[in-house]
C-alpha positions in Angstrom: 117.8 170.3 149.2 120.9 168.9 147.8 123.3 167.7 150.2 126.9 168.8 150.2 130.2 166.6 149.1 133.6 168.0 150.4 136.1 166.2 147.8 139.7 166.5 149.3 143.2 165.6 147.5 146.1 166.3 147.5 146.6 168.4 144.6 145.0 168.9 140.5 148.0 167.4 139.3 147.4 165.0 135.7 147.3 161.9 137.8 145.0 158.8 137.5 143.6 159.5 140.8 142.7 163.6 140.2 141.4 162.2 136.2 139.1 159.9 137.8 138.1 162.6 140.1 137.4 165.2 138.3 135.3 163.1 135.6 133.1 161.4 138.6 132.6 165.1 139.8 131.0 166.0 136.6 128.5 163.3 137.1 127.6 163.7 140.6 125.1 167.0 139.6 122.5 165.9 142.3 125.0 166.9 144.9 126.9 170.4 145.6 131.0 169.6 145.3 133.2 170.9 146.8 136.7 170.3 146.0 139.7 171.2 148.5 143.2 170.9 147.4 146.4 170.7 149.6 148.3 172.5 146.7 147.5 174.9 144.5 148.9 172.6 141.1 145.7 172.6 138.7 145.5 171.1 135.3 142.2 170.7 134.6 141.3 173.9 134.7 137.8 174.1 132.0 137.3 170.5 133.2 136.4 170.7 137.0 132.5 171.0 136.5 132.4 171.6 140.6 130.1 174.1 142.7 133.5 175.2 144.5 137.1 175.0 144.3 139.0 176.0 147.3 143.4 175.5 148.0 144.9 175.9 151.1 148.1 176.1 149.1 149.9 174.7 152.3 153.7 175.2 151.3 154.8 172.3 153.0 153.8 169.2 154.2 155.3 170.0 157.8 152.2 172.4 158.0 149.7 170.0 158.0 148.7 170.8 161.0 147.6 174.1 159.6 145.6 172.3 157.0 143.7 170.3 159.6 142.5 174.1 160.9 141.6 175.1 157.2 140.1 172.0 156.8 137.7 172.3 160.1 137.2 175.9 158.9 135.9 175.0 155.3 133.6 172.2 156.5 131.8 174.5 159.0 131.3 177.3 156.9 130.1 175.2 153.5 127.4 173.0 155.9 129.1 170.0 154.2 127.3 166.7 154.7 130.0 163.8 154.0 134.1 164.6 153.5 135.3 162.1 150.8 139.4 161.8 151.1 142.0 161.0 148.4 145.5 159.6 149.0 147.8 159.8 152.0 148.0 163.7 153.2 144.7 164.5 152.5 143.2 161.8 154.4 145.3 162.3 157.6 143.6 165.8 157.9 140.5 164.3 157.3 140.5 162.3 160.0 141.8 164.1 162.5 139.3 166.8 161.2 136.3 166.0 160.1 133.3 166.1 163.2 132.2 162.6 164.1 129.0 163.5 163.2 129.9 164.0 159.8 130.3 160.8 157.7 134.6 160.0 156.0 134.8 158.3 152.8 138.5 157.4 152.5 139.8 156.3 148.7 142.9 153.8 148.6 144.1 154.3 145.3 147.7 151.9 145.9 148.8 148.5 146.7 150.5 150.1 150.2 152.7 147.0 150.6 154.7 147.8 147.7 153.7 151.9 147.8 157.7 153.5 148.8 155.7 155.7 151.3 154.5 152.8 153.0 158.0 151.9 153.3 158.3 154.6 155.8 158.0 153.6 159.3 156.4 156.6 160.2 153.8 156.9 156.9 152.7 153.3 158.4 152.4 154.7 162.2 150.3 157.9 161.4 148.2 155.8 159.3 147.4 153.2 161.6 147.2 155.7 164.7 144.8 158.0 162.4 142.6 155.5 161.2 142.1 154.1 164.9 140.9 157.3 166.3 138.5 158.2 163.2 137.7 155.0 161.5 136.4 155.9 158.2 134.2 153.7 155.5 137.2 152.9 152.9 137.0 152.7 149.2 140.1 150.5 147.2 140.3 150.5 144.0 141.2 146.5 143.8 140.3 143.5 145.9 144.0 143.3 146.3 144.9 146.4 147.5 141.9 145.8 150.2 143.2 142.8 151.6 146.7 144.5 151.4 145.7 147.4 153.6 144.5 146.2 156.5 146.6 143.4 156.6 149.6 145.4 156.4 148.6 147.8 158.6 147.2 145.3 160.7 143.9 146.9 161.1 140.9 145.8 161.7 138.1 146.9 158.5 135.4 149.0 159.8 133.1 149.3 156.8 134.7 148.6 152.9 133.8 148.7 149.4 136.0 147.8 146.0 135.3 150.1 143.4 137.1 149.8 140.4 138.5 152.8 137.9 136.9 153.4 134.8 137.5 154.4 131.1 135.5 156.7 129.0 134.4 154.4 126.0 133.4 157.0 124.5 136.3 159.8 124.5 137.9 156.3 123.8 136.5 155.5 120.9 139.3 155.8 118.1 140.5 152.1 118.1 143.7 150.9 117.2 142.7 150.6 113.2 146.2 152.5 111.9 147.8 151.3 108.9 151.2 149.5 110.1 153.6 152.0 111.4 157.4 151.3 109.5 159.0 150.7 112.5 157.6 148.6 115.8 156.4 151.5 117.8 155.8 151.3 121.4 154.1 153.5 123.8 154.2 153.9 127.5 152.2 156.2 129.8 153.1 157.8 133.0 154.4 159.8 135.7 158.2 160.1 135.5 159.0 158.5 138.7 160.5 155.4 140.4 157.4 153.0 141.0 156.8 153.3 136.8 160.0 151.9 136.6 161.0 153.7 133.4 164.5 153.4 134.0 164.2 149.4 133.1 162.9 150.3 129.8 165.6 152.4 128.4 167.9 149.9 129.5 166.0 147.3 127.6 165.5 149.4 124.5 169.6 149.9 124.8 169.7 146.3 124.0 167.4 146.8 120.7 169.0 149.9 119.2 170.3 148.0 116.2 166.5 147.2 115.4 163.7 148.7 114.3 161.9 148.7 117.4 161.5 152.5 119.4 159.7 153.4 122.4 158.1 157.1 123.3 157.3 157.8 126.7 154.4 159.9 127.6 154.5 162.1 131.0 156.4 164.4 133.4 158.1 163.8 136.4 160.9 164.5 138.9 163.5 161.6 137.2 162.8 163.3 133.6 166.3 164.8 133.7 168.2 161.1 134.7 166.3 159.1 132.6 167.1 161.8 129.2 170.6 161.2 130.1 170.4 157.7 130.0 168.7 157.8 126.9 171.5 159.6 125.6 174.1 157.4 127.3 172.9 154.1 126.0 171.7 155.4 122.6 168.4 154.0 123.8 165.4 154.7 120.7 163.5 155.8 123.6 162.2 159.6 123.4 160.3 161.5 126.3 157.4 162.7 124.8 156.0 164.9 127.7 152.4 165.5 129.1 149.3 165.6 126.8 146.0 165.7 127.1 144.5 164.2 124.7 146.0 160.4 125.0 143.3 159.4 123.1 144.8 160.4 119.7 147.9 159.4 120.5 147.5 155.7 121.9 146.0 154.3 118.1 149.4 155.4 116.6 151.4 153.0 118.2 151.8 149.2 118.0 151.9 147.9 121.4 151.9 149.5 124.9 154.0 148.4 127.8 154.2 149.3 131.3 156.7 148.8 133.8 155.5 149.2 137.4 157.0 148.3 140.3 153.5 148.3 141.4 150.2 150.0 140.8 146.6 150.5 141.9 144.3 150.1 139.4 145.8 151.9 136.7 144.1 154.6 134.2 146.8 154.2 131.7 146.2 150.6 130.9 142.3 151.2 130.7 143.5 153.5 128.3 144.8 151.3 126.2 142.5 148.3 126.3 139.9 150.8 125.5 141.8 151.8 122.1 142.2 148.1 121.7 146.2 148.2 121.4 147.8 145.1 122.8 149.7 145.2 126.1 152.9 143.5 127.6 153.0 144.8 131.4 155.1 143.7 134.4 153.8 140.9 136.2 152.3 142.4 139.2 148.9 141.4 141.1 146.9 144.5 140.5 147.8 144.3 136.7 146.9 140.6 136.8 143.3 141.6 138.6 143.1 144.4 135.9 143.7 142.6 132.7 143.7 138.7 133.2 144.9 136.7 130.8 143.9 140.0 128.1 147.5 141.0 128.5 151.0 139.1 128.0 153.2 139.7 131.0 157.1 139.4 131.7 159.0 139.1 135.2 159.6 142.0 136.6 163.1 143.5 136.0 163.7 140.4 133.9 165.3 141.4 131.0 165.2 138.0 128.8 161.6 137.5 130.1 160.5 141.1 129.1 162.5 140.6 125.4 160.8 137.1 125.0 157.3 137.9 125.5 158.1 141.3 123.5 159.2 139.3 120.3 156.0 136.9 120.7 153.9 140.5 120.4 155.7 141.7 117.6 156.0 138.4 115.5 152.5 136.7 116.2 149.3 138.8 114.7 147.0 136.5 115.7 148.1 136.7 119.8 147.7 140.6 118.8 144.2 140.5 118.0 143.4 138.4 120.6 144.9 140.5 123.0 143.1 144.0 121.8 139.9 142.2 121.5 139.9 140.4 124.6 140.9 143.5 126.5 138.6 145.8 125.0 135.5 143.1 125.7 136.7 143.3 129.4 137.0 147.3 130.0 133.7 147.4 128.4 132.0 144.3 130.5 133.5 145.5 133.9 135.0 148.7 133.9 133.1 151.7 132.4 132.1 155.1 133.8 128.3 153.7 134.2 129.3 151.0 136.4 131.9 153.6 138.4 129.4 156.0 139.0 126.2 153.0 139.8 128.5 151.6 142.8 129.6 155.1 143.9 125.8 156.4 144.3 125.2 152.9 146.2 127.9 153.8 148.5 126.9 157.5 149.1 123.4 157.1 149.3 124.2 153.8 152.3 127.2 156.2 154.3 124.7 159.7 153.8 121.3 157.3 155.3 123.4 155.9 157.8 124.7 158.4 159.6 
């Protein structure tokens, strides 16, 4: 009889966390899923290959305490077998609701020393307090952001595994083999928000109107309205592009990606785009670093000369290009592929589900 998986996030929002979730589901057929939302946001509806999808729609996140009653309510009544949590919200309930006879898989997908949630006292209290009373086995997406955890919450580590994210090669498949574009086109990918840092980017770009460099964004978020009308004060050649779905046509239309995070996990987007083999200038942060290695160039963070340096080295030097694409495309396919995501994942299910 197959055993049950209750997969709980926070919402089916086009994030890298609910991507890689929903693409993992689709290969976990020797188990039922179950997936439980906070909110009822969905877009990947005709993608979520699960036996059940099931939102408490919770208005606010003042009623979580209602969601740990749901939450108890849907794990009795489905017979589930192991509750496997995502993100913040969702793994508070957890632990306060999941039996102790049923085994918690907790997923850290952020560096939570540098996450702006963790810069609330009280996002740092509940965590620690939660985790003591239900200690749960902890998946991080980085070696970093393991370390970081419980040394920043000062915790002691109970049972942990690093699991990278993966790629698709093979949705990824349509390398970066365009004819040069008339202009130097970048692209950047993500969420509109403060940790991607967008704003730095405009204000860089405002520096190389006069030129035939230009920058499209790709995404959707709460500062789209601020950053459009710096865009427009600055006369920035930067245009929001929006959300779409398949990023895979898009990405081998540019010349170069870039990515300016504040910090990160272990990020989809530039996966992404070592997959499609187009060459990468990101901020110079440690889970970037443990990501790409040297198959990236990097610039100082919020350092305008440094970011305009290394950008005019990409540009003006094909050879560093093609080293760059190749390179990173050699080490998404070495290290992080769905076969290797999904070989560790049914190591670490099978161990947590014999254990308990």
């Amino acid at each position: 009889m197959k055993k049950t998986i209750l997969h709980f996030i926070y919402s089916l929002g086009r994030g890298g966390a609910e991507t890689m979730l929903v693409r993992v589901i689709k290969e976990l057929k020797e188990y039922n899923n179950i997936v439980v939302t906070l909110k009822a946001d969905n877009d990947f509806e005709g993608e979520l290959e699960c036996d059940k999808l099931i939102s408490m729609d919770l208005k606010s996140i003042a009623t979580f305490p209602l969601g740990i009653k749901k939450l108890k309510t849907i794990i009795k009544e489905n017979n589930v077998d192991m509750v496997h949590s995502h993100l913040f919200w969702p793994t508070v309930i957890s632990r306060i609701a999941v039996p102790k006879n049923i085994p918690l898989v907790t997923t850290i997908h952020t560096f939570v020393c540098t996450s702006l949630d963790y810069k609330k006292w009280y996002i740092r209290s509940i965590g620690k307090f939660t985790y003591k009373l239900r200690k749960s086995v902890i998946i991080t997406v980085a070696k970093g952001a393991q370390e970081e955890y419980f040394s920043f919450l000062k915790l002691k580590p109970y049972k942990t595994f690093v699991l990278y994210t993966f790629v698709d090669l093979e949705r990824y498949s349509k390398q970066n083999n365009t004819l040069p574009n008339s202009h130097f086109k970048l692209i950047s990918t993500g969420s509109l928000k403060k940790q991607k840092n967008q704003r730095f980017l405009i204000q860089v770009m405002a520096l190389l109107k006069d030129s035939d460099i230009e920058l499209h964004i790709y995404g959707e978020g709460p500062l789209r309205q601020e950053l459009q009308q710096l865009i427009d004060k600055t006369g920035a050649k930067v245009t929001l592009k929006g959300t779409v779905k398949n990023v895979e046509d898009i990405l081998p239309q540019y010349d170069a990606f870039v990515m300016s995070s504040a910090f990160e996990g272990f990020s989809l987007a530039v996966l992404e785009a070592m997959a499609v083999k187009i060459p990468m200038l990101l901020s110079d942060i440690s889970s970037f670093r443990e990501q790409c290695s040297d198959t990236s160039l990097y610039y100082k963070f919020d350092d305008t000369v440094s970011f305009l340096n290394q950008l005019e080295l990409l540009r003006n030097n094909n050879a560093e290009r093609d080293r760059l694409r190749n390179d990173a495309y050699e080490r998404v396919r070495a290290n992080f592929t769905l076969p290797h995501h999904m070989l560790q994942l049914r190591k670490i299910y099978t161990e947590v589900l014999d254990g308990q």
